[in-house]
C-alpha positions in Angstrom: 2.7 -21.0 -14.7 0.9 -18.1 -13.2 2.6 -17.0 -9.9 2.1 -13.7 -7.8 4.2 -12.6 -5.1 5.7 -9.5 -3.2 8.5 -8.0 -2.2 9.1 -5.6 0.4 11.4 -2.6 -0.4 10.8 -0.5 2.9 8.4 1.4 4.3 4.8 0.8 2.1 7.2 0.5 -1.0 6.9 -3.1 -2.7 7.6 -4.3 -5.6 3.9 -6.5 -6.8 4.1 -9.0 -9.3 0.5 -10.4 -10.2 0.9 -12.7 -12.7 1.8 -10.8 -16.0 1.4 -7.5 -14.1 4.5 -5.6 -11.9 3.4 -2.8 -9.6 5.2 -0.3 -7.8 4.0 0.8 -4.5 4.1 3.8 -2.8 7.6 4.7 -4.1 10.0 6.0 -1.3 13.6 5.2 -2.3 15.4 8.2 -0.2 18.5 6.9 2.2 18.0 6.8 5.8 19.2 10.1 7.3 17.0 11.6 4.5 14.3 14.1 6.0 11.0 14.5 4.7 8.1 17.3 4.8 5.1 16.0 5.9 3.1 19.3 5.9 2.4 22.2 7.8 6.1 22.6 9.1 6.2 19.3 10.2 9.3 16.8 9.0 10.7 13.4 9.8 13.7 11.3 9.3 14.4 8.0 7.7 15.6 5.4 9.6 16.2 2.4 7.3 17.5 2.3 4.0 15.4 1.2 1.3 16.2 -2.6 0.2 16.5 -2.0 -3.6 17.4 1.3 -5.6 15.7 2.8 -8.7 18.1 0.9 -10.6 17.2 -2.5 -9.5 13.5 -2.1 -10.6 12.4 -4.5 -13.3 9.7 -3.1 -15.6 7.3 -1.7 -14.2 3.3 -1.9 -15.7 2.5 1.1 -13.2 2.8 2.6 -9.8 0.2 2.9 -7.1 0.2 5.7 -5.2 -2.0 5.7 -1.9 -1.8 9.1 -1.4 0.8 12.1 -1.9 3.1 12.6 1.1 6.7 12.4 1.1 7.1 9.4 2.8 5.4 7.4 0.5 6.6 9.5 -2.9 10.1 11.0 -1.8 11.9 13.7 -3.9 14.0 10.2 -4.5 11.1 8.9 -6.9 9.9 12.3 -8.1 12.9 12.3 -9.8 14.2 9.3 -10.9 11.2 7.7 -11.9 10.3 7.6 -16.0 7.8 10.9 -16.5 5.9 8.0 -18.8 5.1 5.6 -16.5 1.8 5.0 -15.6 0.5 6.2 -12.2 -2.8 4.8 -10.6 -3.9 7.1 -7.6 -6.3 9.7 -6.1 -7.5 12.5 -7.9 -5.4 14.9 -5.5 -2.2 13.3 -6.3 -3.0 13.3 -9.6 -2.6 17.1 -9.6 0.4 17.5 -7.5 2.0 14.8 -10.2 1.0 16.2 -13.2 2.4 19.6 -11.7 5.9 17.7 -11.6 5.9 16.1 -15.2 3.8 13.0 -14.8 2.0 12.3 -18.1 0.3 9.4 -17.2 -1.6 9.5 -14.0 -5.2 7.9 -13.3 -7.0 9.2 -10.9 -9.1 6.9 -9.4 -12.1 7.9 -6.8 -13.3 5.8 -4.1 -15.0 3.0 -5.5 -14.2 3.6 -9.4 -10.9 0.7 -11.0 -8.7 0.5 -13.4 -7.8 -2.3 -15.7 -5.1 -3.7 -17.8 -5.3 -6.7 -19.6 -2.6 -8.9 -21.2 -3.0 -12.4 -23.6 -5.3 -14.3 -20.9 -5.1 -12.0 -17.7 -6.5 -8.9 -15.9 -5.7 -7.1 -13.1 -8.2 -4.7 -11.8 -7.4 -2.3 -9.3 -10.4 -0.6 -7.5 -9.8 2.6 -5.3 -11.2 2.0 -1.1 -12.0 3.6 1.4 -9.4 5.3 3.6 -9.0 7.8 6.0 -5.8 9.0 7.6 -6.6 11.5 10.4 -9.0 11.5 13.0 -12.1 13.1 12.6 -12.2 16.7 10.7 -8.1 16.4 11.3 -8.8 14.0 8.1 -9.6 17.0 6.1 -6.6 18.6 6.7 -3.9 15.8 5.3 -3.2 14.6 2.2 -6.5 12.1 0.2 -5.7 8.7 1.2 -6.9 5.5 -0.7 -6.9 1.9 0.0 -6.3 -0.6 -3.3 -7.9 -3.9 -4.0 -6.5 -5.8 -6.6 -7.9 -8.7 -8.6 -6.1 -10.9 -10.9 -8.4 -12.7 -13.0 -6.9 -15.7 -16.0 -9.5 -16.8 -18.6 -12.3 -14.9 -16.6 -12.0 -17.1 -13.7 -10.4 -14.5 -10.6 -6.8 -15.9 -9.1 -6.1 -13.6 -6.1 -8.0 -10.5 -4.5 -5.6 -8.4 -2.7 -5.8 -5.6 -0.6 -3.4 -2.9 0.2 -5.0 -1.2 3.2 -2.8 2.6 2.1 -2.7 4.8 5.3 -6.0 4.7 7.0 -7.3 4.2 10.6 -9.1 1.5 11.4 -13.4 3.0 11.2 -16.5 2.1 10.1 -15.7 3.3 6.7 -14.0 0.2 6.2 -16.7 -2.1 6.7 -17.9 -1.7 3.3 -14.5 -3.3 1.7 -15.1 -6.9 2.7 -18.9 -6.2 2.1 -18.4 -4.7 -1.6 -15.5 -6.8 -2.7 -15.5 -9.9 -1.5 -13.2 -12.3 0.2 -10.0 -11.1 0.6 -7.0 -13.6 0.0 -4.3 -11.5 0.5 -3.6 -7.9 2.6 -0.7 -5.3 2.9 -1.5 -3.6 6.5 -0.2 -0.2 7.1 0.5 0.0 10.5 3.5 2.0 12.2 0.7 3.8 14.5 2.5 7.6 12.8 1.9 10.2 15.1 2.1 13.5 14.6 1.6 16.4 17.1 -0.4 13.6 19.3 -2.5 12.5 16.8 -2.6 9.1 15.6 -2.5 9.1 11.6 -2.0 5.2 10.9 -3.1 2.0 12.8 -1.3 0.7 15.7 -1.3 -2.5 17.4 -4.6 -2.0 18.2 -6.2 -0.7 15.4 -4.2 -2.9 13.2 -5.7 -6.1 15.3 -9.2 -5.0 14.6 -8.7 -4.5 11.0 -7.0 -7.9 10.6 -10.1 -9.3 12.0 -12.8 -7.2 9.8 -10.6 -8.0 6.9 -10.2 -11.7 7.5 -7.8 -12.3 4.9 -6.2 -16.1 4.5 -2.7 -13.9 4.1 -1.7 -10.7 6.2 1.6 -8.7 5.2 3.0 -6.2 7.7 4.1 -3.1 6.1 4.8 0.7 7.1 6.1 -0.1 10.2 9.6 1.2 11.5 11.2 3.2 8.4 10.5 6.9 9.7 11.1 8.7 13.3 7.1 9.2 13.4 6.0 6.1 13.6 5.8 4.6 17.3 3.9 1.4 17.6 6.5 -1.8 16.8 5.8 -5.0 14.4 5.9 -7.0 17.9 3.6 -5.5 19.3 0.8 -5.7 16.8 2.2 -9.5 16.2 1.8 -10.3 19.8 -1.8 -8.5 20.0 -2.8 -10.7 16.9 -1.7 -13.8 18.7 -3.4 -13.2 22.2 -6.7 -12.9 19.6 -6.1 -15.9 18.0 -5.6 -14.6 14.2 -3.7 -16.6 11.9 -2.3 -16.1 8.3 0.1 -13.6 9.5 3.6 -13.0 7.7 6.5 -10.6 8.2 8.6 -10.2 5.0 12.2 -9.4 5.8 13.4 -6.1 4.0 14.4 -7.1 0.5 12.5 -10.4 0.9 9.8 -11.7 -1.3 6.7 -14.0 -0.1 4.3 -15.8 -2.3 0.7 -14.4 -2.9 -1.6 -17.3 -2.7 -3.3 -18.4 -6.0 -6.9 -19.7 -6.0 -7.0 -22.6 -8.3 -6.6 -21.5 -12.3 -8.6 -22.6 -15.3 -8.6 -26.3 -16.0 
């Protein structure tokens, strides 16, 4: 029986498994105490340990990358992770992986996908829009994408997922739900990072009014409290979602796994 579901490693690093499919995001496997360079001079700590190690991975179909910054592909996963394996991400990282060994990296721009297929399934991944600074700040950090994912069985489409990648919450978003669809599922960034004053992912706030463009029947809370940067608590964008009435909202524990909900299969 077709099942998807998943698991939350730390940080925006889970573990996806979409029917016949298994994804690896954002890989950050480092030990808390580990610091990391962000850029420009700039470093932060880790403050969690990852749930799972290298070692505990299953096998992996690919990895999908948001964007290339150290706290989402740690010197942890540069180097323990196959140089073979299959890497879906912008065309930015593409070049800073290939520069480290990567043989097999996809670079996908905004709007463009990538497919695999298996017996009776596909799983489509399509490149969104993101943005991670502020205005022309934006230009200056790393190229950030946001992931929706489709699992479609004998042509008929299962689940529509969307991992959200660092971004701030802006107009560009407004063409996700308008381009893809109805959302069943979504993995939120939030943590509300700042760095030198500037907000570089969504708080509370922003976080709110992305749930309620988005309008997804399942929201996961990721990127949240792993690294010294990031100032805005879970609680606080859970509390905000309550006062606004949204529902569907999740927490997964670290090292937890929570079902992805399936629309009906083929009959």
């Amino acid at each position: 029986m077709t099942s998807a579901s998943v698991t939350f490693i730390g940080n925006a690093t889970t573990l996806l498994r979409l029917g016949d499919f298994t994804l690896l995001t954002d890989p950050a496997f480092g030990a808390a105490g580990t610091r990391v360079h962000l850029g420009y001079g700039a470093w932060t700590k880790r403050l969690k340990d990852p749930a799972l190690r290298l070692a505990d991975l299953p096998r992996l179909d690919a990895v999908l990358l948001s964007h290339f910054h150290s706290d989402h592909f740690d010197r942890t996963a540069s180097r323990g992770l196959p140089r073979d394996l299959r890497v879906v991400t912008t065309p930015q990282a593409r070049r800073a992986l290939r520069r480290r060994g990567f043989a097999d990296v996809r670079a996908l721009p905004t709007w463009d996908a990538y497919e695999w297929t298996s017996d009776r399934q596909r799983l489509r991944v399509t490149a969104v829009p993101a943005q991670h600074g502020p205005g022309p700040v934006d230009r200056l950090l790393p190229e950030t994408m946001g992931s929706v994912l489709e699992l479609e069985e004998d042509g008929r489409l299962r689940l529509r997922l969307y991992v959200t990648g660092d971004t701030l919450y802006g107009p560009h978003l407004s063409a996700i739900p308008r381009r893809c669809g109805e959302i069943d599922a979504m993995l939120i960034h939030l943590g509300g990072t700042k760095l030198l004053g500037l907000l570089l992912t969504m708080d509370d706030r922003q976080g709110v009014a992305m749930t309620e463009l988005i309008r997804p029947g399942l929201t996961v809370p990721i990127h949240f409290d792993d690294y010294k940067v990031m100032k805005s608590p879970l609680a606080d964008y859970l509390t905000r979602a309550r006062e606004q009435g949204l529902t569907g909202i999740e927490p997964v524990s670290r090292g937890a796994t929570l079902p992805l909900p399936l629309r009906p299969g083929p009959a």
